[in-house]
N, C-alpha and C positions, 0 to 999 in steps of 0.2 A: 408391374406398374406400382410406382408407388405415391402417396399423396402427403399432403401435408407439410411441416415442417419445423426444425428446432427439433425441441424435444417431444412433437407430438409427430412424428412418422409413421405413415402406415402403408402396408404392403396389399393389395387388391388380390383377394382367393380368387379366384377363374372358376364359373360355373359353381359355386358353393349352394347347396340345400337344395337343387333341382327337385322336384315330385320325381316319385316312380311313373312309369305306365299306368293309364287309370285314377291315376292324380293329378290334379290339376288347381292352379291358385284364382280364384278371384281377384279383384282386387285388393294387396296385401296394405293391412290396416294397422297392424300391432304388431307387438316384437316384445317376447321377454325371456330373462332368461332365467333358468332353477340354479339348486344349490350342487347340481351334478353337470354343469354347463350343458345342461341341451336345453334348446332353443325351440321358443314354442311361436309358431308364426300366425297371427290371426289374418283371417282373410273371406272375402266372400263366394267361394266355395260351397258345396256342401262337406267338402272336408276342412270345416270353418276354424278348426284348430290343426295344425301338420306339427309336427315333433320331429325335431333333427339333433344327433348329437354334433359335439364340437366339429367332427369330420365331414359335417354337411349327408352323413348318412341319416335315411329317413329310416324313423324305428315308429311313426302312428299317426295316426288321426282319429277326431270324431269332431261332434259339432255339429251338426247337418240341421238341426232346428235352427241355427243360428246363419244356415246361409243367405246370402242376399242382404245379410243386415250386419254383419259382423266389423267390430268398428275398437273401438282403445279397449285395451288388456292390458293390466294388474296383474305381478305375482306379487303374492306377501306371505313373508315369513310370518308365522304365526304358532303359539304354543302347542297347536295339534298339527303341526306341519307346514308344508307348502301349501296355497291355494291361487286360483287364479279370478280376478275380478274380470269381468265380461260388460262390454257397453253395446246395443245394439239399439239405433236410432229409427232402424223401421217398423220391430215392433214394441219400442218405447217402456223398455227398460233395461235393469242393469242384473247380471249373477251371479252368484258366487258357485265356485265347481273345485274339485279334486283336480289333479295333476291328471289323471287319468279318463278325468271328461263325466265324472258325477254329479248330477247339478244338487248344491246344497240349497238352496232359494232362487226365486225369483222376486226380483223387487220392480212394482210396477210406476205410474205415475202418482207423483205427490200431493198428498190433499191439499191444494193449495187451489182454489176454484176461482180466484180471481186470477190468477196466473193462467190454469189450466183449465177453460171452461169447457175442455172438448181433449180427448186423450191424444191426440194427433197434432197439439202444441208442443207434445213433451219430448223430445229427442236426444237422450245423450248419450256424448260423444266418447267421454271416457271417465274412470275410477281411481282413486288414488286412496290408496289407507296410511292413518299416523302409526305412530309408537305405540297408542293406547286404544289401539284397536277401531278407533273412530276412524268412517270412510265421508270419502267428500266425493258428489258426483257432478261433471261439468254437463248442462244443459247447454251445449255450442250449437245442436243445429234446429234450435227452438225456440226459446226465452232469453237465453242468455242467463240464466241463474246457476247458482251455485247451490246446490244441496247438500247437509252434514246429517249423518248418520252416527251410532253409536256401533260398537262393534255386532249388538245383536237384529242389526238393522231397522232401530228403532229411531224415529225423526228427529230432529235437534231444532235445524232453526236452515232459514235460505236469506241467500243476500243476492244483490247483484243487478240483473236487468239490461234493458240492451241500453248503451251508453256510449260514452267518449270519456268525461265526467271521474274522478277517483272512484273507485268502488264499484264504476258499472262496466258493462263487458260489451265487446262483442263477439260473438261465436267463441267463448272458453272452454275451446277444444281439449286444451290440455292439461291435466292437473299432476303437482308434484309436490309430497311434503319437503320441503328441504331440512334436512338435519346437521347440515354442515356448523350450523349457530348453537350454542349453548339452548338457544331457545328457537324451534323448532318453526316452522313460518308455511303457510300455502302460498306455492308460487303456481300461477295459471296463465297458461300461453294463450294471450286475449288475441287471438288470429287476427282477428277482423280490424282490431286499432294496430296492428303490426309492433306489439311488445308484449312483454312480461309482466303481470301484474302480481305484485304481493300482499297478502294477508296476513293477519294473525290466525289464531286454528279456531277462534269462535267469529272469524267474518270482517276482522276490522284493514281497513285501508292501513298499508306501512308505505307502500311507496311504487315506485316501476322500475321496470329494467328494458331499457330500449336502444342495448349495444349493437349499432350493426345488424336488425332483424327483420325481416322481410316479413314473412307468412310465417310464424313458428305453430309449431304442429302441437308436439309435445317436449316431454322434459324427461332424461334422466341423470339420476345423479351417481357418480362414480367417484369415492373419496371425496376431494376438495372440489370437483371440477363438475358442473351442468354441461350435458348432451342436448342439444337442441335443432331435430330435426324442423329444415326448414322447408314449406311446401314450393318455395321458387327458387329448388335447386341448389342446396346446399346444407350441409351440416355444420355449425356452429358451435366450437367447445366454448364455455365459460371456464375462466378462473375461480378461485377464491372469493376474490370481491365484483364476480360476475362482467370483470371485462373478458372480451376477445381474447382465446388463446391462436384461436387459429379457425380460416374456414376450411372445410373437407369437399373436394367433388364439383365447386363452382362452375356453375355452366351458365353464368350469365344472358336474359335474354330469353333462352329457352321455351320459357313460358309463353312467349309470343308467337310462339314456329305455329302453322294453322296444325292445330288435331291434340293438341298440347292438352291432357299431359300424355297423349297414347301414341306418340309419337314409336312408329314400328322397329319391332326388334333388331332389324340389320340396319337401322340408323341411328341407333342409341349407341352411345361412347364409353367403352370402359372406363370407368374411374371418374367418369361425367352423371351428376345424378342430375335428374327430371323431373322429381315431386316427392323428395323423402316426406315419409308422413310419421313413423317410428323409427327409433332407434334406443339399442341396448347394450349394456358391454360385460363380457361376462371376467371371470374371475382373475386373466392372464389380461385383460384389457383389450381384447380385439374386440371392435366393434361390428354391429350387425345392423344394419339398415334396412327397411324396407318404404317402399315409395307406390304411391300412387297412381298405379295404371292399371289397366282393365286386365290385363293378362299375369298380372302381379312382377313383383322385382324384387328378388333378395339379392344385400351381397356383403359382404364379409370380408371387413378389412383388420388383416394382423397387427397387431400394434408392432413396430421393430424396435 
């Protein structure tokens, strides 16, 4: 089967990344991929990290402190390697770990007491790291703030709040440096107003981006082009100057079917997605998608 079109065609893997026996997915939350394209699935599991290479073979898991809560994942290339940032909203913080599941910190709720007068304000959603080692964490299912970080996970400064308004959010679920610009910009998938909003890298309003987007989840960026998983059923590539190149998997509607998004397995549509929540693409351009439902969804589509 395949989806898409023009120059963005893709081919649908059949059955791609299943768990072994004994494995089993949560709800699948996060998607990224390393510099050896294996593919790391976050999900509410106790196998809250799973490891597949390109061939959709499973080579690992760990994670299990992180089950029931496991939520946007971060790789970042970094001077001492791969690492992966970790967001979990139910016990209200964010980590940083090895490729192979070491936790290097734990970063908890912000001193920020007029924000957070009680640790169970603070929930986020997901992580994104710059060039210069500084991370930005989205509070999407709390405050609505944005939190910056240095790379030694030392506070910087928060912006944000819940909003409509330039510069306020709601639910910014998703965060993504873009580097496509000579000058480098936080773009955050403000879910809840149903667009993009961009930043400079110390918090200032540039502008929005509100092509065609429904629910956008998160963001990633491949060369010139934003991946922009949408939670009502569809994947949205961005161009260059962040129009439409094309949407992937539209299932219009969908969201309304009653039981939505757990709509059951012998009624779900190959090549029809139901609640992307991540997506990533690894080195050959095949995309990996995963979506929102209780029994989890990966699937893997080849670029042709």
């Amino acid at each position: 089967m395949r989806l898409g079109g023009g120059s963005h065609v893709y081919e649908l893997v059949p059955d791609w990344g299943r768990p072994p026996s004994g494995v089993s997915f949560g709800y699948t939350h996060g998607v990224v991929v390393d510099s050896q394209d294996r593919v790391y699935v976050h999900n509410r599991s106790r196998d809250a990290v799973a490891v597949f290479d390109r061939e959709g073979r499973f080579l690992g898991s760990w994670g299990e402190e992180f089950a029931g809560g496991a939520h946007g994942l971060f790789l970042s290339r970094e001077p001492g390697g791969e690492f992966l940032y970790l967001a979990d909203p139910e016990r209200h913080l964010v980590a940083k770990a090895t490729l192979d599941g070491r936790i290097l910190w734990r970063l908890g709720v912000p001193d920020l007491p007029e924000v957070y007068p009680t640790p169970d304000r603070y929930r986020p959603t997901d992580v994104c790291v710059a060039p210069n080692g500084d991370f930005y964490v989205g509070d999407g299912y709390g405050q609505s703030w944005v939190h910056q970080y240095d790379r030694d996970a030392r506070y910087i400064r928060s912006w944000g709040g819940a909003g409509a308004e330039p510069g306020k959010l709601q639910c910014p679920h998703g965060l993504w440096v873009d580097t496509r610009a000579a000058t480098p910009r936080l773009l955050v998938a403000d879910r809840g107003n149903h667009r993009l909003q961009a930043f400079t890298l110390d918090g200032r309003h540039m502008g929005f981006i509100q092509s065609e987007l429904r629910l956008p989840c998160s963001l990633y960026q491949f060369g010139e082009e934003l991946v922009v998983p949408d939670l009502h059923a569809r994947v949205t590539i961005l161009d260059a100057d962040d129009r439409p190149v094309c949407h992937l998997g539209d299932d219009p509607g969908v969201w309304e079917r009653p039981g939505w998004p757990n709509i059951p397995a012998d009624q779900r549509q190959p090549g029809r997605f139901i609640a992307p929540h991540a997506a990533c693409v690894d080195s050959r351009g095949d995309l990996y998608v995963v979506e929102w439902v209780a029994d989890g969804r990966v699937s893997k589509l080849r670029r042709v």
